[in-house]
C-alpha positions in Angstrom: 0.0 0.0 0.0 1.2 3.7 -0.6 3.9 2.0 -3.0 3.2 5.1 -5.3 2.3 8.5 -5.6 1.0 8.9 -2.0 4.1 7.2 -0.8 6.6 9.1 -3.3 5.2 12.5 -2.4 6.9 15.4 -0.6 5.2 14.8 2.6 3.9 18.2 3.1 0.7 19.3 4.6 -0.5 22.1 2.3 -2.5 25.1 3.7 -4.3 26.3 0.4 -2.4 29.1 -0.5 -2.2 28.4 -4.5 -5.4 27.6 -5.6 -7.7 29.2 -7.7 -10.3 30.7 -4.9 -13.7 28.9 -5.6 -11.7 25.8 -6.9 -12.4 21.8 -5.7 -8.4 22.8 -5.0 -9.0 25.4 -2.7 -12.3 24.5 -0.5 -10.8 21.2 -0.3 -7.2 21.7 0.6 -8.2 24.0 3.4 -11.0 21.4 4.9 -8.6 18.7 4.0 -5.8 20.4 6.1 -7.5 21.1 9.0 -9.2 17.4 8.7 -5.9 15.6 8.6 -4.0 17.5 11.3 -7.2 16.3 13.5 -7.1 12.9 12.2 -3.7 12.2 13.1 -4.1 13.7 16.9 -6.8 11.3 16.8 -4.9 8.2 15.5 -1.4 9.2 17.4 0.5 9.8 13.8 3.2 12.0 14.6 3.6 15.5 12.2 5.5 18.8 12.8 3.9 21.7 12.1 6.6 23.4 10.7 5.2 25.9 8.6 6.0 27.5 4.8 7.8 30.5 3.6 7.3 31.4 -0.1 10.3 33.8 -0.5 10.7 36.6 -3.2 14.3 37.1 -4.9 13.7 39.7 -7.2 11.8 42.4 -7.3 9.6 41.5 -9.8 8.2 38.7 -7.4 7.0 40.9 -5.3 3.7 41.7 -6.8 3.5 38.1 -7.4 3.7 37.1 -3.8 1.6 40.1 -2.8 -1.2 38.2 -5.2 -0.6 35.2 -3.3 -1.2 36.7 0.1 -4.5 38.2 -1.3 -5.3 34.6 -2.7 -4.7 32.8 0.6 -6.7 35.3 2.3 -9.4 34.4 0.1 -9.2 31.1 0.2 -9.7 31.3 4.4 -5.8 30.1 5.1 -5.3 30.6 8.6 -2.2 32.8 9.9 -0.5 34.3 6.3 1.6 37.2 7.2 4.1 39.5 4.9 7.5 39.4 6.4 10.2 41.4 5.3 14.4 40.4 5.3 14.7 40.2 8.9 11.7 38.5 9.8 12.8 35.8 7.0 15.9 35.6 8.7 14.5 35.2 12.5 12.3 31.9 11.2 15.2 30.7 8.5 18.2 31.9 9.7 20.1 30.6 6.4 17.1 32.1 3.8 17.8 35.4 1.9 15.2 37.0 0.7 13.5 40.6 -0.1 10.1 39.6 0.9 8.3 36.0 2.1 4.9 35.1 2.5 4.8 32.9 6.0 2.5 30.2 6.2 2.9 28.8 9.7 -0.2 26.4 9.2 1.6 24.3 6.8 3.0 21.3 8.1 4.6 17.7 7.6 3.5 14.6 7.5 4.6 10.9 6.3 1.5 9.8 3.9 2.8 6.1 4.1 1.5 6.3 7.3 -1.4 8.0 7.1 -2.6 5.5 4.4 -1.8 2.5 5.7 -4.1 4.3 9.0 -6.9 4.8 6.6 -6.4 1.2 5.6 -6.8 -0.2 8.9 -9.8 1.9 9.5 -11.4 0.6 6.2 -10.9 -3.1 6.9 -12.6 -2.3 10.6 -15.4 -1.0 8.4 -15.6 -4.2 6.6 -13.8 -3.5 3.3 -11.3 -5.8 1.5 -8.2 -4.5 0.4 -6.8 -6.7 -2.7 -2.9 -5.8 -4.3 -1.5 -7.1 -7.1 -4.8 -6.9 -9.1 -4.3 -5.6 -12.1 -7.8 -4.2 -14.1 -8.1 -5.3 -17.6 -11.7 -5.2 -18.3 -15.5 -4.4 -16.9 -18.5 -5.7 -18.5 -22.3 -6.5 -17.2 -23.0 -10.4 -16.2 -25.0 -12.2 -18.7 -28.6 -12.9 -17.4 -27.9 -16.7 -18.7 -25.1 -17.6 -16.8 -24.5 -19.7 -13.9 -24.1 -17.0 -11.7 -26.8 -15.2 -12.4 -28.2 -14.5 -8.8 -25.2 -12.9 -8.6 -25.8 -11.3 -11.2 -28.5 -9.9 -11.0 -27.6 -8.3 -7.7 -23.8 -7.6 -8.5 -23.9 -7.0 -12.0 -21.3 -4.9 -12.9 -17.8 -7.6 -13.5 -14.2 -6.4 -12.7 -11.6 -8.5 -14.2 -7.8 -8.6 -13.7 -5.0 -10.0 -15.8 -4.9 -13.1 -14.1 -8.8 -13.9 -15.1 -9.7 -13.3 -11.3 -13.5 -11.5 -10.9 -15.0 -9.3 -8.4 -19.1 -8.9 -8.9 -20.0 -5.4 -7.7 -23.2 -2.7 -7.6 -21.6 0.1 -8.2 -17.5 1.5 -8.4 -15.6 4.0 -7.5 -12.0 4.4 -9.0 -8.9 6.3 -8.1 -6.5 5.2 -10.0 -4.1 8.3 -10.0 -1.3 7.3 -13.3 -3.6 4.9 -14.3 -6.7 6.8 -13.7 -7.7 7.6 -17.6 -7.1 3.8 -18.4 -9.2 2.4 -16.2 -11.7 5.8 -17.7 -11.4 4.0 -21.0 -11.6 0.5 -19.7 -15.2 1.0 -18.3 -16.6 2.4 -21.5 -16.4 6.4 -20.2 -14.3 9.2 -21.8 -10.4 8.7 -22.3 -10.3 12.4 -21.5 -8.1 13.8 -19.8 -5.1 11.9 -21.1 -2.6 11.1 -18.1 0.8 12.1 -19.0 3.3 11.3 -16.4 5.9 13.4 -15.0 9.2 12.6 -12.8 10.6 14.7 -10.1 13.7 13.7 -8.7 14.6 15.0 -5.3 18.4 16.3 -3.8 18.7 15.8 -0.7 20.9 17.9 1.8 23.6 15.9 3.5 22.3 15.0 7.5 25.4 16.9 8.5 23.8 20.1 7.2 19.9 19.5 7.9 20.9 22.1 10.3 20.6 25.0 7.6 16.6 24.4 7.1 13.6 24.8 9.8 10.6 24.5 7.1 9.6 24.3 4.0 10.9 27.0 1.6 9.4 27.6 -1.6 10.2 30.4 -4.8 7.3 32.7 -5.5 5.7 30.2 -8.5 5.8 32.1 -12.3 2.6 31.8 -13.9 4.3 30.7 -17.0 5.5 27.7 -16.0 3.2 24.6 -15.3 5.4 23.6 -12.4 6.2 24.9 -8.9 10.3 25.0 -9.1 12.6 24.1 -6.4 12.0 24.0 -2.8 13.4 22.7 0.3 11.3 20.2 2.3 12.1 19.0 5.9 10.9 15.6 6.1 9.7 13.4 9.8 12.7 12.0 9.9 15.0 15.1 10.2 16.5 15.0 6.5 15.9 17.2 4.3 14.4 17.2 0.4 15.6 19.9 -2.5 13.4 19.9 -5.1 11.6 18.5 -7.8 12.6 19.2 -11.0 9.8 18.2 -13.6 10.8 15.9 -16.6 8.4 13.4 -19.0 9.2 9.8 -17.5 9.4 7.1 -20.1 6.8 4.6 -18.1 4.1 5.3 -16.1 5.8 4.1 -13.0 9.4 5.0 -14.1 11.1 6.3 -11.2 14.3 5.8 -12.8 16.0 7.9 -15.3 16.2 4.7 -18.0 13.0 3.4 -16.7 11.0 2.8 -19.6 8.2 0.8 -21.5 7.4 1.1 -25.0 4.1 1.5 -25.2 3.5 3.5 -22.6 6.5 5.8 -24.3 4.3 6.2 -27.4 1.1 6.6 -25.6 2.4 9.7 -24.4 4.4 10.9 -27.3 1.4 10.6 -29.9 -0.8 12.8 -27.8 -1.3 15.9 -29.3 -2.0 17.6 -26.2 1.7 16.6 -25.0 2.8 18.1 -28.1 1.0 21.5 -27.6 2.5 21.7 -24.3 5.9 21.1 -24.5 5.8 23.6 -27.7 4.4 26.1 -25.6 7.2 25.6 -22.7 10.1 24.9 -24.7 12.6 26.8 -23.1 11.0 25.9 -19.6 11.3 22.1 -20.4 14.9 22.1 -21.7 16.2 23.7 -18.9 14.2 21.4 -16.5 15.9 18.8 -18.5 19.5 20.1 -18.4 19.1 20.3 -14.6 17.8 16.7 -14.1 21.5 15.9 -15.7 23.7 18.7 -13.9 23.7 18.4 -10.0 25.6 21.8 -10.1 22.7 23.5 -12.0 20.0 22.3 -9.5 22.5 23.9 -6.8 22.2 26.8 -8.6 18.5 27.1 -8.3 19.1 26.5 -4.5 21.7 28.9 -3.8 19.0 32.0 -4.9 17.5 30.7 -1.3 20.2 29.5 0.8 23.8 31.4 -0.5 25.6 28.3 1.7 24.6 25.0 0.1 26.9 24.1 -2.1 27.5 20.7 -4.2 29.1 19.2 -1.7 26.5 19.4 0.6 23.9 17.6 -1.8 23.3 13.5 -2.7 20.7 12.5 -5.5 17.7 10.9 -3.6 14.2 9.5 -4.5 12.1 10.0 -7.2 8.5 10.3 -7.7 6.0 10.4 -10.4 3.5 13.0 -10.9 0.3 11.9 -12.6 -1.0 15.2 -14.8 -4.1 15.0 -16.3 -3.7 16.6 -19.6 -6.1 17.9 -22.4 -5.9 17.9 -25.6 -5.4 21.8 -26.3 -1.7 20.9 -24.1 -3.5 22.5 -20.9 -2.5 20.9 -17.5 -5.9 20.2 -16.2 -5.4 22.3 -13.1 -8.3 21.5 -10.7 -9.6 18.1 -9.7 -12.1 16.4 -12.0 -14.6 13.5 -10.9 -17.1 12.0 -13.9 -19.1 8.9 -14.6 -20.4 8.3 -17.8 -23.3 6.8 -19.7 -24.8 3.3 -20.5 -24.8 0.2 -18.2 -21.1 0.4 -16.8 -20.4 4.2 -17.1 -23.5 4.7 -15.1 -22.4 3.0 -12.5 -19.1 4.2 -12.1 -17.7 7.1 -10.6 -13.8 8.2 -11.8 -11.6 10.5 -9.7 -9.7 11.3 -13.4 -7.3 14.1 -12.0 -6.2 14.6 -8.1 -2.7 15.8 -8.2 -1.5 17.7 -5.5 -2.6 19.2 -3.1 -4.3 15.4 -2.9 -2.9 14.3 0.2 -3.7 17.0 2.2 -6.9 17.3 0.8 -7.6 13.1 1.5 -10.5 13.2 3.9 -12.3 15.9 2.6 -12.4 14.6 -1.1 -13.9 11.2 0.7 -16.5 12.9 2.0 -17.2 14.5 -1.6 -16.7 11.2 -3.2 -19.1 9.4 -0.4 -21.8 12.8 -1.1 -21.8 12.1 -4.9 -21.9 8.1 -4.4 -24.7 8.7 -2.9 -26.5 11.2 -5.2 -25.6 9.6 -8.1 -26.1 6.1 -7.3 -29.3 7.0 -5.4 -27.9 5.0 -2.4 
């Protein structure tokens, strides 16, 4: 469990600062925040508030980052405060900066954990949790055959590549890189494409952790579909640099020369992939030159923390971002759910794109999910 993207992840707890006010992003990262720093009081999962700044360089990130103050504000994040050079340098003593935007709700968590919590707490419910089962088709039962009492009642069949069934009512999938598969699989649209994305992580030497207290993020460019380099104190006192952003060659490549053919030309045939690395050409060669140069992702670091040098940094884990992805080469930026028509698609409800801020937002996209089970399946 939590082999992938919710065990690969950066491990923060996101306040909600980003997000477009009145997005699924927004409304649910805040409730989601607030929900996941109760549940693990509640279950005994141990997190460090550590908080967030988002620090300005240059001058012309200030009206960026004043933006993002007003956004947060709107979006109900508790405790966001300007701070100017000294204030930067009281909470990061190491940071340099012109202006930051503090974010003391933000906070740190290890998702492994919290999954494999939500796991337990399903199977106390009753559930079955099944691995290794991999989804190749969905159709109805046939009235005729020997299962039809099953049939009638369960009529919707899962299959896996083994030939294994499962006979259900109704199904909910969140299948996160696999997500528009299992979309097409069940009849429903194959919109939006996934398209996944690598991020491989630096991580400061342990005998400088020292240098970092929490999270410290650039002021994000709207022109780039990505976030850019940050530093991320993890639970067990090391510390993350990064991601950079580069097309993996496999869906769950977390390699650099992990790579699977088909899943290779899936990608590379969509025309929507093609739109958007034209439109971010310079932006994706750069992110490219970094993933080979450890002394250009230094760079990147250095605008933040003037100390860290190479020296200080060792290549670390990778994970793999699933981005939902139209066909116009637009990163689908909010979360999407759908169903679709005739006898499987109406019984089916798809989370197609939950990206980050995911995690943090867990337990109040359940009770979204568990609100639209309900309404659409007239439960």
């Amino acid at each position: 469990l939590a082999h992938h993207q919710s065990g690969r992840n950066s491990g923060v707890i996101h306040s909600g600062i980003y997000y477009q006010p009145g997005s699924l992003k927004a409304k649910l990262c805040v409730q989601g925040a607030a929900l996941c720093y109760q549940y693990c009081d509640q279950k005994g999962i141990p997190y460090k508030q550590c908080g967030k700044l988002i620090v300005a360089v240059e001058q012309d990130e200030i009206p960026r980052l004043k933006a993002l103050y007003e956004r947060g504000l709107q979006n109900n994040v508790p405790g966001l405060k300007l701070i100017g050079p000294k204030e930067i340098q009281a909470k990061e003593p190491f940071c340099r900066g012109l202006m930051a935007l503090d974010s003391p709700y933000t906070g740190i968590v290890n998702y492994k954990q919290v999954a494999q919590s939500y796991a337990e707490d399903f199977q106390e419910a009753g559930g079955t949790i099944l691995t290794d089962f991999e989804v190749t088709n969905m159709e109805m039962a046939k009235e005729s055959s020997s299962e039809s009492e099953v049939g009638l009642k369960y009529p919707v069949i899962v299959r896996n590549s083994k030939g294994e069934e499962i006979y259900c009512r109704h199904i909910v999938t969140c299948a996160g890189l696999y997500s528009d598969r299992l979309s097409e699989i069940s009849g429903c649209s194959p919109e939006p494409r996934i398209v996944p994305f690598r991020g491989d992580y630096l991580v400061l030497k342990p005998e400088k952790c020292y240098m970092v207290r929490g999270n410290i993020y650039p002021v994000p460019n709207p022109r780039f579909p990505f976030l850019g380099f940050h530093f991320t104190p993890r639970m067990d006192g090391s510390v993350w640099l990064g991601p950079n952003a580069v097309l993996a060659f496999k869906r769950e490549g977390y390699r650099l020369l992990d790579f699977s053919a088909g899943e290779f030309l899936d990608a590379v045939t969509y025309s929507g992939l093609w739109k958007l690395v034209l439109s971010n050409l310079s932006y994706g060669l750069s992110e490219m030159y970094r993933a080979c140069s450890l002394s250009a992702q230094v760079k990147q670091l250095q605008k933040f923390i003037p100390e860290v040098t190479v020296n200080d940094v060792l290549r670390g884990p990778s994970g793999v971002r699933a981005q939902a992805l139209d066909s116009d080469g637009n990163l689908v930026d909010d979360f999407v759910f759908d169903g679709g028509s005739g006898d499987i698609g109406s019984r089916i409800l798809h989370v197609r794109n939950a990206p980050s801020p995911a995690a943090t937002s867990s337990l109040a996209i359940a009770k979204m999910i568990a609100d639209e089970v309900k309404r659409r399946f007239e439960l």
